[in-house]
C-alpha positions, 0 to 999 in steps of 0.5 A: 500500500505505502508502494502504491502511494508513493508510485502515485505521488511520483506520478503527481510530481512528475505532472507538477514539473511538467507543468511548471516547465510550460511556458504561457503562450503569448505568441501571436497566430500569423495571419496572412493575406493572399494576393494584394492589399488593395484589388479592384473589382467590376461594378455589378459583378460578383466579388471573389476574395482572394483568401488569407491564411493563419497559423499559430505556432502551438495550434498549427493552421488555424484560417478556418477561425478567422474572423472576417468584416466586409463593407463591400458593395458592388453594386455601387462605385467606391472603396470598401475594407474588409478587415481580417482577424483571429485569436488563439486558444490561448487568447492570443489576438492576431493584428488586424489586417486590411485590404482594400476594394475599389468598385469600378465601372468599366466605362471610367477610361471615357469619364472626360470632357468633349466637343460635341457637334451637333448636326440636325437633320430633319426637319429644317437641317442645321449644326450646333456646336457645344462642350459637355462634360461624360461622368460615369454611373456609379450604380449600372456598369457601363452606364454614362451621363451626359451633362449637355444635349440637345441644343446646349441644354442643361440636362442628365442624359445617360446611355448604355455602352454594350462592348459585345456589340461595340455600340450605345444604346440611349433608351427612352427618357423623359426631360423635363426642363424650364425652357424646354420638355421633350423625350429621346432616345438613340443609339450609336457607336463609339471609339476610345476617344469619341461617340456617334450618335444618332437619335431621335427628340420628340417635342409637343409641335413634332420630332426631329432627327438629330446625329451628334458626335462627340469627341474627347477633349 
């Protein structure tokens, strides 16, 4: 019996020793990110995160408990974070790490000023010459904004550009102005440095046909 006692005290000891000789982990999991800290995605298309990896140096791959923060939203142009953590068994707390998303819309590389020239070709056929500015949609990838049209009228109208097609398409919109109300609609062609586009204004005394081309400043 006293054997069997002192065998068991051993065994007690022993585990006491081993014990004190752990030392406390308050070494901090590695947390990595895969490809770039900043990427770029495409308004209205799906965004894939390129992945992330953590590791800790007692418990070994442990990415799955990583904990993970998103503002993105790509059905609107802007910047976005998505923010990274993950924390051990032991409490420990990796730094935070950050990538940035930028949303884009894929028309941005014809955002500029333009000459247009206008010319009217029925009835009563003339020319008419004026300067607009072409913003991007920030909601419909694709989508642009026209600030003038028509007459050196103050305005908003937008067109689609389609590249499996190479051309412009302007659905019908309704202009409601102080000097002037009317609908249009048209379509077109474009370059890299210029559009051409044919369209069609209805006023409440008749239509006119009109072929409007615009070209980078």
């Amino acid at each position: 019996m006293k054997r069997l006692l002192n065998f068991f005290g051993f065994i007690l000891m022993m585990a006491l020793v081993i014990a004190g000789c752990q030392k406390e982990d308050k070494v901090e999991p590695e947390l990595t990110l895969k490809g770039k800290d900043t990427v770029t995605t495409v308004l209205n298309q799906e965004f894939e995160d390129p992945g992330f990896k953590a590791i800790d140096n007692l418990e070994g791959n442990i990415t799955s408990r990583v904990l993970v923060q998103s503002n993105v939203n790509v059905d609107k142009v802007g910047f976005y974070e998505i923010t990274y953590t993950v924390t051990d068994n032991s409490g420990n707390q990796s730094p935070d790490r950050v990538r940035v998303v930028k949303v884009i819309n894929q028309a941005n590389k014809w955002e500029n000023g333009y000459e247009a020239n206008d010319e009217k070709l029925y009835p009563d056929p003339s020319n008419s010459g004026y300067n607009l500015n072409l913003r991007i949609d920030s909601f419909q990838n694709y989508r642009v904004h026209l600030d003038r049209f028509y007459k050196d009228v103050n305005t908003d109208i937008f067109f689609d550009i389609y590249t499996e097609f190479e051309d412009l398409i302007i659905p019908y919109q309704e202009i409601s102005m102080d000097t002037v109300s009317y609908w249009v609609q048209g379509n077109g062609v474009y370059t890299d440095t210029s559009f051409t586009i044919n369209y069609t204004v209805n006023l409440l005394d008749g239509s006119e046909l009109h072929r409007v081309e615009l070209i980078k400043k």
